[in-house]
BAROLUM-364992 format. One record per atom (N, C-alpha, C, O): residue in three letters; x, y, z. Coordinates in Angstrom, 1 decimal. Layout:
# BAROLUM-364992
{node 'Ala',{X,Y,Z}}
...
//
This chain:
# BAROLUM-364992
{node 'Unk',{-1.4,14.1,12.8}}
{node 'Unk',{-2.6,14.9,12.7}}
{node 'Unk',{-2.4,15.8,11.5}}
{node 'Unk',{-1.2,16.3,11.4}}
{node 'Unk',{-3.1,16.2,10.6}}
{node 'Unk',{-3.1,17.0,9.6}}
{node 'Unk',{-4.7,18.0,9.9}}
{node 'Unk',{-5.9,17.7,10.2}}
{node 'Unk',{-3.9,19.6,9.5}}
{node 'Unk',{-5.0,20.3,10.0}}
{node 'Unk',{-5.9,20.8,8.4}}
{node 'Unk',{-5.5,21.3,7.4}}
{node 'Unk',{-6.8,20.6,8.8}}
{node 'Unk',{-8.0,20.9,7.7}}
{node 'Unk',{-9.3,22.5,8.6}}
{node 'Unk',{-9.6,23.2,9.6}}
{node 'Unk',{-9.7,22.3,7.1}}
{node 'Unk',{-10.7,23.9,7.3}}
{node 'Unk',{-12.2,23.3,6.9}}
{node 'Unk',{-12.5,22.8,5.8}}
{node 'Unk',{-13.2,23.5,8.2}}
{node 'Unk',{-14.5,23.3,7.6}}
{node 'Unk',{-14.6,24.4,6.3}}
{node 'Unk',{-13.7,25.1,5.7}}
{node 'Unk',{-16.3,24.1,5.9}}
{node 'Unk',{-16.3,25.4,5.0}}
{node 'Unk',{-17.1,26.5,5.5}}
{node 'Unk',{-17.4,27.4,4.7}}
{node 'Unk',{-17.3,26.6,6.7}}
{node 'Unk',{-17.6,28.0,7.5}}
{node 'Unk',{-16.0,28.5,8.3}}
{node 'Unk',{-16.0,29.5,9.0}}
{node 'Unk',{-14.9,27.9,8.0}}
{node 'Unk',{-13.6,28.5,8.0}}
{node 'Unk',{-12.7,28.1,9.2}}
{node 'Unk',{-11.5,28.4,9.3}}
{node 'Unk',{-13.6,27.3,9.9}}
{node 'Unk',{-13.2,26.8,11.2}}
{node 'Unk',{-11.9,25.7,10.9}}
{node 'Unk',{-11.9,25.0,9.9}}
{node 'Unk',{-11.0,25.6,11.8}}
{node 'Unk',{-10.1,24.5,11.2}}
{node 'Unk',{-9.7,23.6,12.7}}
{node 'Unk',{-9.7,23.8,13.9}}
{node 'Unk',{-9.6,22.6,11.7}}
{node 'Unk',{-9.6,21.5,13.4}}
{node 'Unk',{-8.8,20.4,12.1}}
{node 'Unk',{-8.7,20.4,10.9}}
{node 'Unk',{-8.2,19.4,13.4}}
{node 'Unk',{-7.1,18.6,13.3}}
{node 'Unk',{-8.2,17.3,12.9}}
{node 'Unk',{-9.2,17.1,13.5}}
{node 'Unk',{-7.5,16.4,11.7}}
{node 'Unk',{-7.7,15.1,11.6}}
{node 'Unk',{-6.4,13.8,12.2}}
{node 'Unk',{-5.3,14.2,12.6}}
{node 'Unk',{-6.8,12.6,12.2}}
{node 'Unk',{-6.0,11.8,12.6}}
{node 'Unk',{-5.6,11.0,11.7}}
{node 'Unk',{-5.9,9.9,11.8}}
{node 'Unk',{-4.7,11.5,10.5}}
{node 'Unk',{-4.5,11.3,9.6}}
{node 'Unk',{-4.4,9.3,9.1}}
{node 'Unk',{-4.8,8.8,8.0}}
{node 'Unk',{-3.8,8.9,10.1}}
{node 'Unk',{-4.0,7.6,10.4}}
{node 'Unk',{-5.2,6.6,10.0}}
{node 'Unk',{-5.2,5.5,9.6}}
{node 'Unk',{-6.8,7.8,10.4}}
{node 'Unk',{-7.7,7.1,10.2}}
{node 'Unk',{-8.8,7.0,9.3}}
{node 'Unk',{-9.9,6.4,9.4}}
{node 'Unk',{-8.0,8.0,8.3}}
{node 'Unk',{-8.8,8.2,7.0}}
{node 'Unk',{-8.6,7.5,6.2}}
{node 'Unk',{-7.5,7.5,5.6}}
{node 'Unk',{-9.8,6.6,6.0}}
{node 'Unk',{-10.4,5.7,4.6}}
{node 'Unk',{-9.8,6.0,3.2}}
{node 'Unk',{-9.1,5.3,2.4}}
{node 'Unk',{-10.4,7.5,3.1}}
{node 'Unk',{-10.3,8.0,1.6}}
{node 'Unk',{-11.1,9.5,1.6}}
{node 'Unk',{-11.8,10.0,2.4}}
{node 'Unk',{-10.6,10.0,0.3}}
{node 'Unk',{-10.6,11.4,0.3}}
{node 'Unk',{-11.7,11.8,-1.0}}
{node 'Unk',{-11.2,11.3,-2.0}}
{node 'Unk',{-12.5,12.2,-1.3}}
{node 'Unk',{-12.8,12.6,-2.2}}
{node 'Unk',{-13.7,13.9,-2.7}}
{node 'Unk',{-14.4,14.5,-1.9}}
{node 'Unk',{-13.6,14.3,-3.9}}
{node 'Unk',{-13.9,15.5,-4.7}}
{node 'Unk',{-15.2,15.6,-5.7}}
{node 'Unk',{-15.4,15.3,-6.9}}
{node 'Unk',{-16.1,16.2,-4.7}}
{node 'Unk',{-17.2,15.9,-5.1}}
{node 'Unk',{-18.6,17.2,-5.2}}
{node 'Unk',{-19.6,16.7,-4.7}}
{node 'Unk',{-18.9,18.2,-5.5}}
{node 'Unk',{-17.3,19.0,-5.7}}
{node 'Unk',{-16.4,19.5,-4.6}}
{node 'Unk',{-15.3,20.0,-4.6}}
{node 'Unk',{-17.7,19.1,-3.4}}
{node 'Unk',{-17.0,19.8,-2.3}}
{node 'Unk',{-15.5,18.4,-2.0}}
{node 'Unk',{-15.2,17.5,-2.8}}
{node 'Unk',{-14.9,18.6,-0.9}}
{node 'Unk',{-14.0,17.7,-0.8}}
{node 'Unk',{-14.6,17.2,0.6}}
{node 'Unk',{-14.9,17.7,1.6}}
{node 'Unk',{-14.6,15.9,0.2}}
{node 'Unk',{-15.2,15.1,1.7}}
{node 'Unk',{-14.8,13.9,1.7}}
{node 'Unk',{-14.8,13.2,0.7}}
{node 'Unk',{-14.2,13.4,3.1}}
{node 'Unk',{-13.1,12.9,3.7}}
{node 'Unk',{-13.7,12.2,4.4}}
{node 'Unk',{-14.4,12.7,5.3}}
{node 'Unk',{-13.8,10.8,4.3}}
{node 'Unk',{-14.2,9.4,5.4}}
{node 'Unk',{-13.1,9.2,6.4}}
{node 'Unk',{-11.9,9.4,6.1}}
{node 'Unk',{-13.6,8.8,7.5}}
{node 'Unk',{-12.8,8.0,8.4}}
{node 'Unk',{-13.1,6.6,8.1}}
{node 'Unk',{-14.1,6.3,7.5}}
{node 'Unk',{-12.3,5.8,8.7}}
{node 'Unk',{-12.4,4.4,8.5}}
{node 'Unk',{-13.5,4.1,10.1}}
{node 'Unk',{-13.7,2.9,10.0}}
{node 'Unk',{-14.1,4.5,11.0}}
{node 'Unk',{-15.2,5.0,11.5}}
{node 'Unk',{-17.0,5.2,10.9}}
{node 'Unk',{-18.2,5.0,11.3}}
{node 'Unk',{-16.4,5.7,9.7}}
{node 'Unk',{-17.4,5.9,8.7}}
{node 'Unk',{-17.8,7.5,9.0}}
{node 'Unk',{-18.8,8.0,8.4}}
{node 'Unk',{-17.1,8.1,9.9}}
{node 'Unk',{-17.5,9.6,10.2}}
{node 'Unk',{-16.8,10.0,8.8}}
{node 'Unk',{-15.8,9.6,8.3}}
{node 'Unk',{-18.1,11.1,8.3}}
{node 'Unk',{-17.5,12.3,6.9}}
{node 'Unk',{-17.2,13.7,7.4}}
{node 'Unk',{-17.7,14.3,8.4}}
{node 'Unk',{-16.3,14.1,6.5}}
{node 'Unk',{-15.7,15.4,7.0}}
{node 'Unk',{-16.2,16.1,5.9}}
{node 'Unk',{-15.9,15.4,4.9}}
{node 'Unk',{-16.7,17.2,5.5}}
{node 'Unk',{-16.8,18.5,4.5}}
{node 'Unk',{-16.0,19.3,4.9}}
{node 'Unk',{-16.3,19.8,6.0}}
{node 'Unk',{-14.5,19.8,3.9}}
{node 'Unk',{-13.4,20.4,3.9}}
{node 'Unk',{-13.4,21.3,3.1}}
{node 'Unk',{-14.3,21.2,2.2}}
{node 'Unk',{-12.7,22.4,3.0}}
{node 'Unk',{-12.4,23.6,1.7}}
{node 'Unk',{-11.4,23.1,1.2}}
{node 'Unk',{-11.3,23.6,0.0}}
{node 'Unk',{-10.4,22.2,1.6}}
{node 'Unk',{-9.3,22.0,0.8}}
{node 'Unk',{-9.6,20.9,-0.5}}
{node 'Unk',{-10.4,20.0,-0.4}}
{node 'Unk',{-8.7,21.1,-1.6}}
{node 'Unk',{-8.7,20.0,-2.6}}
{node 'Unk',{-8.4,18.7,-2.1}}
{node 'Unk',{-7.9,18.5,-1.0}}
{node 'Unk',{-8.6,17.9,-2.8}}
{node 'Unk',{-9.0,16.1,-2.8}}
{node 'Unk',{-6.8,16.2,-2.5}}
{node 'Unk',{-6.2,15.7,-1.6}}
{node 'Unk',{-6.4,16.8,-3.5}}
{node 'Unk',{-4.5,17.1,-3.9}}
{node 'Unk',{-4.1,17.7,-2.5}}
{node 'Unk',{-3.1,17.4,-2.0}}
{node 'Unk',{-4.8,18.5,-1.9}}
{node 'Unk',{-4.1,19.4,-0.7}}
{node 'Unk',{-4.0,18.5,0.5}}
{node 'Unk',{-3.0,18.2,1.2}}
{node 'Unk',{-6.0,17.9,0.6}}
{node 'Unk',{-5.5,17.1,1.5}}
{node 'Unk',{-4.8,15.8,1.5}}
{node 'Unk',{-4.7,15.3,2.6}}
{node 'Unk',{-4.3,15.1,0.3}}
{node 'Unk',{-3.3,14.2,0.2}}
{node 'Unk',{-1.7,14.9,0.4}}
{node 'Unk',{-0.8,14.3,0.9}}
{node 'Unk',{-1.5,16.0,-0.1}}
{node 'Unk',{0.0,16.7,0.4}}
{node 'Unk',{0.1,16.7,1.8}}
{node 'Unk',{1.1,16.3,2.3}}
{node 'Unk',{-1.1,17.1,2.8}}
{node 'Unk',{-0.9,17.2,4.0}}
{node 'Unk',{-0.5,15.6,5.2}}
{node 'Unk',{0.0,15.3,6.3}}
{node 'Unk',{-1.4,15.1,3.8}}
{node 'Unk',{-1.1,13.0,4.5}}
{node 'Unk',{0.5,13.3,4.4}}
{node 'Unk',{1.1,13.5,5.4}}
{node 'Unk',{1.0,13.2,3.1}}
{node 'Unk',{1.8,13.2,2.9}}
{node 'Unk',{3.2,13.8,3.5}}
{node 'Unk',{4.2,13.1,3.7}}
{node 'Unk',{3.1,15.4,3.9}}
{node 'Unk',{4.0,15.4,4.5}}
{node 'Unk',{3.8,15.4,6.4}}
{node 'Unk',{4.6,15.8,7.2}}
{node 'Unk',{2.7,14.8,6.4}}
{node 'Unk',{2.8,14.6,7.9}}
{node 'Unk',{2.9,13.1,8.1}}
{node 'Unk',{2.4,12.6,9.1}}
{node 'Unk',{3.5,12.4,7.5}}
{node 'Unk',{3.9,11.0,7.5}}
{node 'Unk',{5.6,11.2,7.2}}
{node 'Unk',{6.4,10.5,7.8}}
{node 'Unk',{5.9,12.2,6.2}}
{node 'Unk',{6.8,12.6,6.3}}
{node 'Unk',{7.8,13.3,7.3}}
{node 'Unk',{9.0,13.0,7.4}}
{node 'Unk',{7.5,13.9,7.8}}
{node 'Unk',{8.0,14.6,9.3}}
{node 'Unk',{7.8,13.5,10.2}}
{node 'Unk',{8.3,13.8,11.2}}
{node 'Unk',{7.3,12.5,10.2}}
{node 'Unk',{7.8,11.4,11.3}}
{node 'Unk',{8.6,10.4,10.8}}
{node 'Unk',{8.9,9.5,11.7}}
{node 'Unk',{9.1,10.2,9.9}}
{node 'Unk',{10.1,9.5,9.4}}
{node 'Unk',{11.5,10.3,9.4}}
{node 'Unk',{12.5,9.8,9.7}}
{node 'Unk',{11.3,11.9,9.0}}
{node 'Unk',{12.6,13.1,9.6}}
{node 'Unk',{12.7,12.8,10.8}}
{node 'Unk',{13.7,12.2,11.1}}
{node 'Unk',{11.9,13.1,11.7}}
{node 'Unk',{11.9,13.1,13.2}}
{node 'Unk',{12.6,11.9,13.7}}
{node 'Unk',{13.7,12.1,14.4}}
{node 'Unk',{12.1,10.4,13.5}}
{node 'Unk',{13.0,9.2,14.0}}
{node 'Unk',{14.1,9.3,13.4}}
{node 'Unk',{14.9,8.7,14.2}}
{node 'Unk',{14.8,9.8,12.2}}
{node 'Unk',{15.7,9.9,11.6}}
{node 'Unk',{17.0,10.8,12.6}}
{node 'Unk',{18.2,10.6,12.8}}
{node 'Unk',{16.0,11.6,13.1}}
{node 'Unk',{16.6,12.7,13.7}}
{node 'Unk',{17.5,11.9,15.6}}
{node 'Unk',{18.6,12.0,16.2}}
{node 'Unk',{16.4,11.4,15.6}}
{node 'Unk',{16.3,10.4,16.8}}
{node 'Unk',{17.4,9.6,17.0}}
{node 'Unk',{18.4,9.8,17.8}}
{node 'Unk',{17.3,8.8,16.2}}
{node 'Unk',{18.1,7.8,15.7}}
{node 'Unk',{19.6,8.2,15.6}}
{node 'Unk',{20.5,7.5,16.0}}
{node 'Unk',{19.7,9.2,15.1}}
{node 'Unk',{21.0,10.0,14.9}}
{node 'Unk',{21.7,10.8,16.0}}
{node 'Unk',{22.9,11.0,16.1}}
{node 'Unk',{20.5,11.1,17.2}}
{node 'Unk',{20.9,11.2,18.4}}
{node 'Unk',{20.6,13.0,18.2}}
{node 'Unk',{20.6,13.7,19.1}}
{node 'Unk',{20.4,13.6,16.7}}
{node 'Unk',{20.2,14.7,16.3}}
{node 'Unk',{19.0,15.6,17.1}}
{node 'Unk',{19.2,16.8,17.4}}
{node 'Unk',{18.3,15.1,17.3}}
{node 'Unk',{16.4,15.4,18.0}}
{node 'Unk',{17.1,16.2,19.3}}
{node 'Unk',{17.6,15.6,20.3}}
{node 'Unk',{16.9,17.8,19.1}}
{node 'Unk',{16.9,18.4,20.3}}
{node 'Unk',{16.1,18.0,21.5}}
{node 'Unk',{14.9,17.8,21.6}}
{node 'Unk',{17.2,17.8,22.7}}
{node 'Unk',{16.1,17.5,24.0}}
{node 'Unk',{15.2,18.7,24.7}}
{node 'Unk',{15.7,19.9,24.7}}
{node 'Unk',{14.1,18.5,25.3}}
{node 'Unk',{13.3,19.3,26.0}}
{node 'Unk',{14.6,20.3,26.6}}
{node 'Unk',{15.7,19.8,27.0}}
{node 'Unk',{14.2,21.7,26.6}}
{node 'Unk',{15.1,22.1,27.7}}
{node 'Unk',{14.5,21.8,28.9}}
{node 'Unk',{13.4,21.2,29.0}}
{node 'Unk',{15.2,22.1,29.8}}
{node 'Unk',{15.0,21.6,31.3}}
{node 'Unk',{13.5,22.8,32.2}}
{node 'Unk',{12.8,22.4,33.1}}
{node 'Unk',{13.4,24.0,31.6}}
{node 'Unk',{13.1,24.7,31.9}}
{node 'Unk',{11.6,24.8,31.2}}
{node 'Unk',{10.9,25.8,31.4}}
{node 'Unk',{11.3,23.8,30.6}}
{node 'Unk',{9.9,23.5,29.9}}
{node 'Unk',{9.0,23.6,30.6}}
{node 'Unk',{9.4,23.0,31.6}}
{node 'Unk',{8.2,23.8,30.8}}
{node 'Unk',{6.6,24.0,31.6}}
{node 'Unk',{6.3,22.7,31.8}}
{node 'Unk',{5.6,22.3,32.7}}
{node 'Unk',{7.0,21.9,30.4}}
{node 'Unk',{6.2,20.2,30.4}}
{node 'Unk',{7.0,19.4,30.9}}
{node 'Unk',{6.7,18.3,31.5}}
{node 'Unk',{8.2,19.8,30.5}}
{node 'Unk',{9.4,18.8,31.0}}
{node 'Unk',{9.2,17.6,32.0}}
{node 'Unk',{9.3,16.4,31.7}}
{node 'Unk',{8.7,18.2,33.2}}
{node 'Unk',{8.9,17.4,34.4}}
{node 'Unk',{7.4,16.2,34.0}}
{node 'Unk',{7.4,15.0,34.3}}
{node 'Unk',{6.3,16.8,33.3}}
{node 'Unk',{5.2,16.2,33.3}}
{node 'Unk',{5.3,15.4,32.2}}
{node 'Unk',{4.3,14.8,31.8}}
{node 'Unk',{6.7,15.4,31.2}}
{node 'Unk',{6.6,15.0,29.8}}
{node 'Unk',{6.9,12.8,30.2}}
{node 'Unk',{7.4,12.4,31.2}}
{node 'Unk',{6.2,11.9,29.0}}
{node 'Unk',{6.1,11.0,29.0}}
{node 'Unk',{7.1,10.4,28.1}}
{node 'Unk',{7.4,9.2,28.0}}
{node 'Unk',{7.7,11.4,27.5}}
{node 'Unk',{8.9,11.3,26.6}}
{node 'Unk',{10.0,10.3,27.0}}
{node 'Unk',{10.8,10.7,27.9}}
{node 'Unk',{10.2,9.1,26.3}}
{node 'Unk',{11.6,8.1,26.7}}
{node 'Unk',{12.2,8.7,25.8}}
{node 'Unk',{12.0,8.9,24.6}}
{node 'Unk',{13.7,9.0,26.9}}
{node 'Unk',{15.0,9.6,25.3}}
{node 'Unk',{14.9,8.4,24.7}}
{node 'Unk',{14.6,7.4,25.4}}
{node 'Unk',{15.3,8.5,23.3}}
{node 'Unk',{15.4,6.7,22.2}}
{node 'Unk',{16.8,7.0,22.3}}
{node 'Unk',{17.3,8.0,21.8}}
{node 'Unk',{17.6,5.7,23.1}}
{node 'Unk',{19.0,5.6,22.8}}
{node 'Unk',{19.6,5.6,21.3}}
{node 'Unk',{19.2,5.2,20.2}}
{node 'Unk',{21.0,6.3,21.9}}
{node 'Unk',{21.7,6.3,20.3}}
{node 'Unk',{22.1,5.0,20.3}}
{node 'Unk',{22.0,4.3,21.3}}
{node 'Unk',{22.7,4.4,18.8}}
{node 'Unk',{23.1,3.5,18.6}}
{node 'Unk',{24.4,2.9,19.2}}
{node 'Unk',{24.7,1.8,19.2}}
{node 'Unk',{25.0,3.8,19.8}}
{node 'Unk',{25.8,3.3,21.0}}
{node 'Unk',{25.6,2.6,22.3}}
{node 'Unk',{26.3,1.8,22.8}}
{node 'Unk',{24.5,3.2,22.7}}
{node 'Unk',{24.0,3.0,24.0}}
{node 'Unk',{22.9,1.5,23.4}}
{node 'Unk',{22.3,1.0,24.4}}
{node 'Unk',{22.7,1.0,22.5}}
{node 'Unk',{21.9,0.1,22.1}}
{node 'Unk',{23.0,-1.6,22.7}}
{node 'Unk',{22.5,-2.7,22.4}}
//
């Protein structure tokens, strides 16, 4: 999800996954592959940085995973017990 700002200032989350394309017109307005448009304050550049590093933080994160690196929930989490979370075995345990 990448978070964006209406232009009355409000900000709410896209699913970055499901956007078409981005464009600068002058306002900046964003398709879903849905065909829903979004009218944003951010640049056509900002909201491609934010594709960007939110594609990026999930390739860190499995990285992290993978390495057995990825802090576990502490025990004492509010969500813990309700989390759907599978630990991803390390490469040992594979």
């Amino acid at each position: 999800m990448i978070r964006v700002t209406r232009l009355n200032a409000e900000q709410f989350a896209l699913n970055a996954d499901l956007i078409e394309r981005v464009e600068g017109h002058p306002d900046t307005v964003i398709t879903l592959l849905d065909g829903n448009k979004y009218v944003v304050a951010e640049t056509v550049d900002q909201v491609i940085r934010e594709i960007r590093d939110y594609r990026a933080s999930i390739q860190a994160v499995a990285f992290q995973m993978d390495r057995g690196e990825y802090p576990a929930p502490a025990s004492n989490s509010p969500h813990h017990e309700d989390s759907s979370v599978v630990p991803f075995p390390t490469r040992e345990e594979r």
